[in-house]
C-alpha positions as CSV (number, residue, x, y, z in Angstrom):
1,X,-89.9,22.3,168.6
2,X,-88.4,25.5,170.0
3,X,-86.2,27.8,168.6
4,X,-83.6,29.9,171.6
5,X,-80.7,30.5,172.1
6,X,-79.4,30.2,175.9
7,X,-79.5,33.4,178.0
8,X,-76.2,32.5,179.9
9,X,-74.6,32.7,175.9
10,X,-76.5,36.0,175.7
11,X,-74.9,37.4,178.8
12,X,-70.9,36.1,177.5
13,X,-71.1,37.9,174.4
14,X,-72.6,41.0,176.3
15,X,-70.0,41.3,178.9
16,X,-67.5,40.0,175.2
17,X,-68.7,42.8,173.8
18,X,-68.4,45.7,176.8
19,X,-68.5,48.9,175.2
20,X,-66.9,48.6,172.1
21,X,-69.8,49.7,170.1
22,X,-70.8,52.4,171.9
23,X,-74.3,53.2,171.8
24,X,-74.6,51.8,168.5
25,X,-76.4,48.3,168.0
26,X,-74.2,45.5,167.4
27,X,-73.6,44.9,164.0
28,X,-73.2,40.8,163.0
29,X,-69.2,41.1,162.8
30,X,-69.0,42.2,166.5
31,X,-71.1,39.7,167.4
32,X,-69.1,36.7,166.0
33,X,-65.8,38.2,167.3
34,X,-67.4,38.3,170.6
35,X,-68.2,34.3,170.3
36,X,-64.9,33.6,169.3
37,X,-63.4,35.7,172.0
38,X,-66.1,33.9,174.6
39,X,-64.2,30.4,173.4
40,X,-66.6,29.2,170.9
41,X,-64.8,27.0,168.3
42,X,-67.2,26.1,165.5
43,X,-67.0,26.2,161.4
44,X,-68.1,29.5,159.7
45,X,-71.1,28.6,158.8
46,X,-72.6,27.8,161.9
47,X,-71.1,30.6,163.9
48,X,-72.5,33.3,161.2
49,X,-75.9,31.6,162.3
50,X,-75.4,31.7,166.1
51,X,-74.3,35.0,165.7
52,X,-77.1,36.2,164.2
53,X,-79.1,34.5,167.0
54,X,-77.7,35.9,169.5
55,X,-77.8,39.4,168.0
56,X,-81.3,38.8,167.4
57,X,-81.9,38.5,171.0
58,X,-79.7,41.1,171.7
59,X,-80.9,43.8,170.1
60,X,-83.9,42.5,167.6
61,X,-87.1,40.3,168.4
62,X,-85.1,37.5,169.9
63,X,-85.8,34.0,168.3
64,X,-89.1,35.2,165.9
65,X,-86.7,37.6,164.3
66,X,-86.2,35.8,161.1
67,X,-89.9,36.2,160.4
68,X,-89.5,39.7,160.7
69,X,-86.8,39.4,158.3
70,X,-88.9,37.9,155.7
71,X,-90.4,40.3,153.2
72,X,-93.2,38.1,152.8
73,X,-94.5,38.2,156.4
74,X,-96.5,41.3,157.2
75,X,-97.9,40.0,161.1
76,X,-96.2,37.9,163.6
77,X,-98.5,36.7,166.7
78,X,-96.9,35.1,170.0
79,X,-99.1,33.6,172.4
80,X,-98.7,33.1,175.9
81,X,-97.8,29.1,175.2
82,X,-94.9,30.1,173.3
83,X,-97.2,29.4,169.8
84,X,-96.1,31.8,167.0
85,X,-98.9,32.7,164.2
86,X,-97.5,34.1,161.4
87,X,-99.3,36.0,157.9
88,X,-97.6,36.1,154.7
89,X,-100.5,37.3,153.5
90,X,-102.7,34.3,152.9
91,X,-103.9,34.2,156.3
92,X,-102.1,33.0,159.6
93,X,-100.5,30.4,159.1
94,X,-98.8,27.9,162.8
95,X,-95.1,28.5,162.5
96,X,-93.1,25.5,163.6
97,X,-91.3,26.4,166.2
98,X,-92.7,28.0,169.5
99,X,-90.7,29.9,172.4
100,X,-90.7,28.1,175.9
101,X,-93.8,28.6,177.4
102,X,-95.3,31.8,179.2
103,X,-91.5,33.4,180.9
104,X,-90.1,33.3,178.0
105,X,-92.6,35.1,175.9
106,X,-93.3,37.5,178.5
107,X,-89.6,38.4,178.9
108,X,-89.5,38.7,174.9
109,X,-92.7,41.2,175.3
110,X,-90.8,43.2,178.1
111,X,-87.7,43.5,176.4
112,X,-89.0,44.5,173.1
113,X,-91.3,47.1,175.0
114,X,-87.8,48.6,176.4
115,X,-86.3,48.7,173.3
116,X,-89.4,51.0,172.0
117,X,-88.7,53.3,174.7
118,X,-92.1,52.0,177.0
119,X,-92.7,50.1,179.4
120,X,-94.1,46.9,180.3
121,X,-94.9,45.4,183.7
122,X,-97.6,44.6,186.4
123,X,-98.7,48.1,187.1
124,X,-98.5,49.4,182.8
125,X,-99.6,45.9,181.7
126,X,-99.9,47.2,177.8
127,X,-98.2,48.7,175.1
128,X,-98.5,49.8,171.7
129,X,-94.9,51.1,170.0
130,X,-92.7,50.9,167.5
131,X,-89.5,49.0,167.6
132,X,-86.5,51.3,165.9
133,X,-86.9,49.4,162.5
134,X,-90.1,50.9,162.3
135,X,-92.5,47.0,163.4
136,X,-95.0,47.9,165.4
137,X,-95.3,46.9,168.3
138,X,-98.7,45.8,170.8
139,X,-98.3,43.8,173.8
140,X,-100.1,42.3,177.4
141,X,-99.3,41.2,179.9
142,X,-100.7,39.6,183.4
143,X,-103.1,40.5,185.0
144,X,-104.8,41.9,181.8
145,X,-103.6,38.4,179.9
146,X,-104.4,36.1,182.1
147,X,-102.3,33.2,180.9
148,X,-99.4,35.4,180.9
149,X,-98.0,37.6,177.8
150,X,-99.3,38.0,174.1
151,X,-97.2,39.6,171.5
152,X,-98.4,41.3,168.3
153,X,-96.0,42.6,165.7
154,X,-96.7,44.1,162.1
155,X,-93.5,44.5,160.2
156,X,-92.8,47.9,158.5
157,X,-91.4,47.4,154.8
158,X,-89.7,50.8,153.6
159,X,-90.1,50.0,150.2
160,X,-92.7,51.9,148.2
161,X,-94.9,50.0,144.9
162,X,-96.4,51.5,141.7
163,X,-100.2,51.7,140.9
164,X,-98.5,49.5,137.7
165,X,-97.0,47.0,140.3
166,X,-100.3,47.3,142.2
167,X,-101.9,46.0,139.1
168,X,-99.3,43.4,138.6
169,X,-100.4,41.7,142.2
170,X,-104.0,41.6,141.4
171,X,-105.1,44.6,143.9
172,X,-105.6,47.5,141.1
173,X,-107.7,47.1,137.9
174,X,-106.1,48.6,135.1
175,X,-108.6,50.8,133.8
176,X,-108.0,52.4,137.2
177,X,-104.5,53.4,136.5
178,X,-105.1,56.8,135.0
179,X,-108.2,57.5,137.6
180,X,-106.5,57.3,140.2
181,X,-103.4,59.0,138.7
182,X,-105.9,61.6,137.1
183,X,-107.4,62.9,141.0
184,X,-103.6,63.1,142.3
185,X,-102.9,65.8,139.2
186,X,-106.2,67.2,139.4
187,X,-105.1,67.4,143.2
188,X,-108.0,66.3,144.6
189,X,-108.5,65.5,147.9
190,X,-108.3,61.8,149.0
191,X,-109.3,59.5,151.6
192,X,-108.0,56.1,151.6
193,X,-110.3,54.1,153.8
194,X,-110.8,49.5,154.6
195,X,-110.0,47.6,157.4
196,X,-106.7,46.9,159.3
197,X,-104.7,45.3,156.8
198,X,-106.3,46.0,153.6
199,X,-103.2,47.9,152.2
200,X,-104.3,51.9,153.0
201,X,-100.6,52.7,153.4
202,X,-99.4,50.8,150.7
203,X,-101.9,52.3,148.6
204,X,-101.4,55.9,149.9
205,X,-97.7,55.7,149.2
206,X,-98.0,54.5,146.2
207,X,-100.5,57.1,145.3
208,X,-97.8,59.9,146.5
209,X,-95.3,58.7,144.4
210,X,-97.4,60.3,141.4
211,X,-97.1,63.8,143.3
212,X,-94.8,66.4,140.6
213,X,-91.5,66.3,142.6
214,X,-91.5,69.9,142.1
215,X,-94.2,69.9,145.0
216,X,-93.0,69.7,149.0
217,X,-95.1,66.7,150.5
218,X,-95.8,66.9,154.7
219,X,-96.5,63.5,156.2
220,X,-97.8,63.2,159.9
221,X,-98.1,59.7,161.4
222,X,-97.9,58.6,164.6
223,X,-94.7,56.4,163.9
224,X,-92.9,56.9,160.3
225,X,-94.4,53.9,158.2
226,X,-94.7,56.3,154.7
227,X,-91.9,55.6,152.5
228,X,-93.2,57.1,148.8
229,X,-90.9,57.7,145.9
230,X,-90.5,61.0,146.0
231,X,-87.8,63.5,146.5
232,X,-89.3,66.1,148.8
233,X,-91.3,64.6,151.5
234,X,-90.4,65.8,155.2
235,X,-92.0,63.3,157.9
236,X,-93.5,64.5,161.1
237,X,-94.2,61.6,164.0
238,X,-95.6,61.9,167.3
239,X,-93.6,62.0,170.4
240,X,-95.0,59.8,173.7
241,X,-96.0,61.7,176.5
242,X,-92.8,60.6,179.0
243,X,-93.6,58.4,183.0
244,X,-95.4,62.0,184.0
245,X,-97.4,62.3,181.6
246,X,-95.8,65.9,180.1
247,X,-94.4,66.2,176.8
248,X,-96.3,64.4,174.4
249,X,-97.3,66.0,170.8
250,X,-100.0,64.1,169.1
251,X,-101.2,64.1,165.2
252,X,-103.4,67.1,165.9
253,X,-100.3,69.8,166.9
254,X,-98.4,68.4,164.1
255,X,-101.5,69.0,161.8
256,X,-101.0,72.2,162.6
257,X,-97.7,73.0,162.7
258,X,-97.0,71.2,159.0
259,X,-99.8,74.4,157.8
260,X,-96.3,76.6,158.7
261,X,-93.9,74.6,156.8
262,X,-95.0,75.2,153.3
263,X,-96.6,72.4,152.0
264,X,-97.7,71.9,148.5
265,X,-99.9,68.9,150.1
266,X,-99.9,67.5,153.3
267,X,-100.6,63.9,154.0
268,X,-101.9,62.3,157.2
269,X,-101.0,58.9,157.9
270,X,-104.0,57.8,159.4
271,X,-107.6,59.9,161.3
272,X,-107.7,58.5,164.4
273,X,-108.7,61.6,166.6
274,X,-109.4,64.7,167.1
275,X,-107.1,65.2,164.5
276,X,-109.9,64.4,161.9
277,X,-111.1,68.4,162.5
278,X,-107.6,69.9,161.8
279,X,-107.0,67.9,158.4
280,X,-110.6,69.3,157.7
281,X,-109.8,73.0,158.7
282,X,-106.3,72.2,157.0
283,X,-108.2,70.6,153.7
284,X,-110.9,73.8,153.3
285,X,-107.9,76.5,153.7
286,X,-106.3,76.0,150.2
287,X,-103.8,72.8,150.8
288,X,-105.3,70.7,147.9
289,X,-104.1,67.5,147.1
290,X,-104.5,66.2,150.3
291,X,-104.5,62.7,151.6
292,X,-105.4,60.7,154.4
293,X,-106.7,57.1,155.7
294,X,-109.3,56.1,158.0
295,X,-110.7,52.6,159.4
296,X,-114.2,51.9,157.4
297,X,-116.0,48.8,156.4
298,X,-117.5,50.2,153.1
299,X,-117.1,53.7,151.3
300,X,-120.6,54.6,152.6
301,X,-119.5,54.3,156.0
302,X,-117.0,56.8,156.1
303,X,-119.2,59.4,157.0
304,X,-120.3,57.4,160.3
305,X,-116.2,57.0,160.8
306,X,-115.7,60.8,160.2
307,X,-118.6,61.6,162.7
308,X,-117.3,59.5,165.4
309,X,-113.9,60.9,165.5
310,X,-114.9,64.9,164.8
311,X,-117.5,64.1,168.1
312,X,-113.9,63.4,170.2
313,X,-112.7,67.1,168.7
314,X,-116.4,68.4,170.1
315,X,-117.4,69.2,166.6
316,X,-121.5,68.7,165.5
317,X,-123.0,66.3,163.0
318,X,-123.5,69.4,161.0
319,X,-120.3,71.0,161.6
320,X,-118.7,67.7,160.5
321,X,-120.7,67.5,157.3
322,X,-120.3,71.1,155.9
323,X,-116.7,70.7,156.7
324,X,-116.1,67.1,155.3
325,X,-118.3,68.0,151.5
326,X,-115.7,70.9,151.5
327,X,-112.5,69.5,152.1
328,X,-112.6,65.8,150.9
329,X,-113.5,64.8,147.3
330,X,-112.9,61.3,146.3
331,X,-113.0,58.3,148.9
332,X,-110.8,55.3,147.6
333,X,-112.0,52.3,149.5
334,X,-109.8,49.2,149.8
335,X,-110.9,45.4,150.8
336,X,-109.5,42.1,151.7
337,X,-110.9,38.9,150.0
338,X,-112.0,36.8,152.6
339,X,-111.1,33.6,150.4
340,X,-107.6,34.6,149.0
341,X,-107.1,37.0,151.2
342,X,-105.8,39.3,148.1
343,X,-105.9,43.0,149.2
344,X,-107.8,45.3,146.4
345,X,-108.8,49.0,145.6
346,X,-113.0,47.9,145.6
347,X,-114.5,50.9,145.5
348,X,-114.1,54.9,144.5
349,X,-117.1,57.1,145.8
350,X,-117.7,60.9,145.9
351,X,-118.3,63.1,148.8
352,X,-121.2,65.5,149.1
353,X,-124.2,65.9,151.3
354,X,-127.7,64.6,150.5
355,X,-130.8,66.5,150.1
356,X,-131.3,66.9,153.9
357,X,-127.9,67.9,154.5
358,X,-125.8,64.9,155.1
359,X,-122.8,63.7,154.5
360,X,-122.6,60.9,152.2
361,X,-120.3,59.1,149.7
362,X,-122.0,58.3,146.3
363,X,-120.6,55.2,144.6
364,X,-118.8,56.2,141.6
365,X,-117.1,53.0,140.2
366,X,-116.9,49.1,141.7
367,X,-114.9,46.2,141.3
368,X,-115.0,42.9,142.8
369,X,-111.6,42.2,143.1
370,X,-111.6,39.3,140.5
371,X,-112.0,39.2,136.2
372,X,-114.5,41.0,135.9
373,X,-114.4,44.4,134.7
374,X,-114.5,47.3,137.4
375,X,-118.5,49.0,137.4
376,X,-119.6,52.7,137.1
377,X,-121.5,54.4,139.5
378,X,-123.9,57.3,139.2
379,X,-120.5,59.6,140.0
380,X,-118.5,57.9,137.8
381,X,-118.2,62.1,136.7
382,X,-116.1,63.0,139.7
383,X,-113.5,60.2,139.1
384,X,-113.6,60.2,135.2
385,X,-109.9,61.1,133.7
């Protein structure tokens, strides 16, 4: 079964609706006035949801929009077929309707690549974006996807959660409630690391929403996906270097620049880069309270992670451990149940250096994500409230 709407509609309630909305976006009552001006004669109800179709393929993700309106959907996969994956976050899941075939999927990818400000086509055949309301955006095309185009989409949800509501969903023990909330007013220095999709943002947000709102809080991201509850937080993104390649500002310039803005912490989304070495230098010059992410399997191989990036800065094993022990303190490490798929806080650990000098994180408290209660580790100190 298929779910579009027919592009020769699409193009009468364009040309319906001129310029009247300027270089605004549609909104849903402009839409159904265009239909009725275009002669369609149907019952409320049904135009409200051709409207909404239409306007979906006008200025949203066209007919998988719905799922991106769905709070309970966090990934939405097309495939060159036309088959659309979905993951409310149990696991993909086959939705049941599919777009028709390979043009129409790679048309979708092309037009939500424009609408991102990028482009897509047979000499830039990828692109990784965000779409205005924030979804990220990754897609392929031929002759790098050889059966034609492949979509992937995370949505972006603004809305913030408590550790409390954390708790409530099974990813936060409670004893860890007043650890956790104990390092952000000791101001310690955090790293949230876990895989893609383990909940490091949601965490981290959460996590700033304890920050005193007397404090000014600097987030840099690469797109703006932070939304904590807090009233003074000013968000810094990246900017996309333009067709000549001139004019970009990555995570690393805004690192420094937020050091100028008078930060009571500063908060970087996620260490991707060479931007690892100036959250370090930023981290070891007074700005306590920091907090960052990074991709990591397990809390013991965030060292490994911070090595790798600090090598694309040009920095030494050495350099990178003397720097890291300073600046970083407690490493909250997140996981993803590979049964229930439940995303969890699993491990805390504290950073240091070993007896020869390197970096390490020593486990201070466990928990397996289920019943049983959370274990301490030999640093259970560091974290203790």
């Amino acid at each position: 079964m298929s779910v579009q709407v027919d592009g020769a509609l699409v193009t009468q309630v364009r040309a319906a609706l001129g310029s009247a909305v300027g270089s605004a976006p549609p909104t849903l009552g402009q839409v159904e006035d265009a239909l009725r001006r275009s002669g369609w004669v149907v019952g409320s109800d049904a135009l409200s949801g051709l409207a909404r179709l239409v306007r979906a393929e006008l200025v949203g993700a066209g007919p998988v929009q719905p799922l991106l309106d769905d709070p309970q959907v966090t990934d939405v996969l097309v495939n060159p077929d036309g088959a659309v994956w979905l993951d409310r976050g149990a696991g993909l899941e086959r939705w049941a309707h599919r777009l028709d075939g390979p043009g129409a999927v790679r048309a979708l990818a092309v037009r939500l690549a424009a609408a991102s400000g990028a482009r897509l086509d047979d000499q830039q055949p990828t692109v990784d974006s965000r779409l205005p309301d924030g979804t990220r955006l990754h897609a392929v095309v031929a002759p790098l996807c050889e059966a034609g185009a492949a979509i992937s989409l995370r949505t972006h949800r603004p809305r913030s959660f408590t550790l409390d509501e954390l708790v409530a969903r099974s990813a936060l023990p409670p004893a860890w409630t007043p650890v956790l909330a104990g390092l952000v007013e000791r101001r310690a220095n955090l790293l949230v690391s876990g895989a893609t999709g383990t909940g490091k943002t949601t965490l981290l947000a959460a996590l700033l929403g304890l920050v005193p709102s007397s404090e000014r809080v600097v987030c840099v991201e690469e797109a703006r996906e932070l939304a904590p509850g807090h009233p003074h937080v000013l968000h810094l993104c990246t900017r996309r270097a333009n067709v000549e390649g001139s004019g970009g500002v990555g995570l690393d310039e805004l690192v420094r620049n937020a050091l100028r803005m008078r930060p009571d912490r500063i908060v970087l989304g996620e260490c991707r880069g060479v931007e690892v070495r100036d959250v370090l230098l930023a981290l070891n010059t007074g700005h306590d309270g920091g907090m960052a992410t990074v991709h990591a399997n397990t809390a013991a191989d965030v060292p490994a992670r911070l090595e790798a990036l600090a090598a694309l800065a040009g920095l030494s094993r050495d350099a990178v451990a003397a720097q890291a022990a300073s600046a970083l303190d407690v490493v909250v490490h997140l996981r993803r149940d590979p049964v229930t798929r439940v995303r969890y806080v699993a491990e805390l650990g504290a950073v240091g250096r070993d007896g020869r000098g390197e970096l390490v994180v020593a486990p201070a408290a466990a928990w397996d994500g289920g019943r049983a209660a959370p274990r301490r580790g030999p640093r259970w100190d560091v974290v203790a409230p």
